[in-house]
C-alpha positions as CSV (number, residue, x, y, z in Angstrom):
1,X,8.1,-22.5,-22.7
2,X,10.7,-22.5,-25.5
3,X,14.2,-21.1,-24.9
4,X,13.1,-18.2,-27.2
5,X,10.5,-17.1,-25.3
6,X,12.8,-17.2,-21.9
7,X,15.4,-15.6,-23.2
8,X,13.6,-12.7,-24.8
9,X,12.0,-11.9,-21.0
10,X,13.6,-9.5,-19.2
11,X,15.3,-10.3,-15.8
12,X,15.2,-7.0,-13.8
13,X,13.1,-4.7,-12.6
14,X,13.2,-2.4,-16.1
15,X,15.3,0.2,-17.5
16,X,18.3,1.3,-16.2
17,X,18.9,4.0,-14.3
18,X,21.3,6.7,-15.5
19,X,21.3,8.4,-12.0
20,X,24.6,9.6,-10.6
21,X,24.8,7.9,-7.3
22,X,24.9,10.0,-4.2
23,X,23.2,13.2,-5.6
24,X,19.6,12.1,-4.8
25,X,18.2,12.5,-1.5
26,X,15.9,9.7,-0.4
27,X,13.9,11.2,1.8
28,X,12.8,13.5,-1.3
29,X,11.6,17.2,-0.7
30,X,9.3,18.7,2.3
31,X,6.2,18.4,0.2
32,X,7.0,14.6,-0.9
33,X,7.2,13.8,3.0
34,X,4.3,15.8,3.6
35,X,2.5,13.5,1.5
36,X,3.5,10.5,2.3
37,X,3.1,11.2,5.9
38,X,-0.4,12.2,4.9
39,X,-1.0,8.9,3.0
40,X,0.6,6.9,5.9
41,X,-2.1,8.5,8.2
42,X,-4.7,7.9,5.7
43,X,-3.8,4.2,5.7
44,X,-4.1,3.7,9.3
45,X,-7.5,5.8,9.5
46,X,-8.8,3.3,7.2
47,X,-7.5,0.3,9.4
48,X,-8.8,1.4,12.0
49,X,-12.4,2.2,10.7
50,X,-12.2,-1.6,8.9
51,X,-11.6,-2.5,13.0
52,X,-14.3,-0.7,14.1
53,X,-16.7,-1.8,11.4
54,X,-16.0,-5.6,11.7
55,X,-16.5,-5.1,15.5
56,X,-19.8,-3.5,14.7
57,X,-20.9,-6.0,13.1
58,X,-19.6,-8.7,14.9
59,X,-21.6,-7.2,17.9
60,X,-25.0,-6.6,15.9
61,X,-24.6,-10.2,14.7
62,X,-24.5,-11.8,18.3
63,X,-26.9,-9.6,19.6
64,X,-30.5,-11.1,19.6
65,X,-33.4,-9.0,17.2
66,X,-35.8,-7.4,19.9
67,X,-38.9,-7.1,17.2
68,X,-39.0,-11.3,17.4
């Protein structure tokens, strides 16, 4: 790669922020943490079933075919 090409790429993570520090609340507002505590349960539900399907067919695929 030339030196141009290096140079011109950016190095962080993309614009600056113009936020005054200390005025935004990180844990956000009720309905932001209602959501993401809905997503977070939304991603286990779906870990779980991805469990419970791989045992399924892990089980299925030992077991022998009765109609042979």
């Amino acid at each position: 790669m030339s030196e141009e090409l290096t140079a011109a790429a950016p190095s962080g993570g993309g614009a600056p922020r113009n936020r005054p520090a200390g005025l935004i609340h990180s844990e956000g507002s009720q309905a932001t943490r209602q959501m993401r505590e809905q997503a977070r349960r939304r991603r286990e539900a779906e870990a779980k079933l991805q469990l419970h399907l791989q045992e399924t067919r892990k089980k299925s695929a030992g077991a022998a075919d009765p109609a042979l």
